[in-house]
N, C-alpha and C positions, 0 to 999 in steps of 0.2 A: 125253080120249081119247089112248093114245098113240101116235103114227105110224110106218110106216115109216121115214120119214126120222130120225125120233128115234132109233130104233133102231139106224138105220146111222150116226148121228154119233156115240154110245156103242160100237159096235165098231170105227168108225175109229180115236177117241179110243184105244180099249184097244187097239188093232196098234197104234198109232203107242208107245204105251210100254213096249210089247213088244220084242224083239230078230230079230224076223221079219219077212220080207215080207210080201206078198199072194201071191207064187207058193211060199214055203215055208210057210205058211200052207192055201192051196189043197193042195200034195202031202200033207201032216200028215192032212189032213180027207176026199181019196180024191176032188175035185173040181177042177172047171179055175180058174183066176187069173178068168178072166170071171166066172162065179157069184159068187165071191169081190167081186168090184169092183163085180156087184149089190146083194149085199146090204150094203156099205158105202155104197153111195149111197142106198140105201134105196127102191130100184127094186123089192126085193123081199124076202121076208122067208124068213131057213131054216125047211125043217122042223124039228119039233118036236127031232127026233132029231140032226142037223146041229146047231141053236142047242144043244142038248145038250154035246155035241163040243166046237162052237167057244167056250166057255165052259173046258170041261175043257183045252184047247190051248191056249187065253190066260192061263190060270188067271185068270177074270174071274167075278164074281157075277153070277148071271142077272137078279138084281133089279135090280143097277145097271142089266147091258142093259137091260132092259126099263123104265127110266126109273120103277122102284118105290121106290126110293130115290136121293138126292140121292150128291156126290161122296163 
């Protein structure tokens, strides 16, 4: 099963080799830095449509996020 946490350590993982913060990050996607800092801790998880986004604005695979496939 895969968890929230998991999920927020794969879009940590992908900001961090990104060239963005969390607060430019947060303004790109139309939400605050806190939202942001939840779902990377894995507090909580975007909607459908947000994880949508934040994939398209990291240029990140949803599969990866979503811990469907390996690195």
């Amino acid at each position: 099963m895969i968890t929230s946490e998991q999920i927020g350590a794969r879009l940590c993982e992908t900001l961090r080799h990104s060239t963005m913060t969390q607060t430019e990050l947060a303004a790109r996607l139309g939400i605050t830095r806190s939202t942001v800092a939840h779902y990377l801790r894995g507090d909580t998880v975007p909607s459908l449509e947000t994880f949508a986004n934040l994939c398209a604005v990291l240029d990140a695979d949803p599969a990866y996020i979503l811990c469907l496939q390996g690195n």
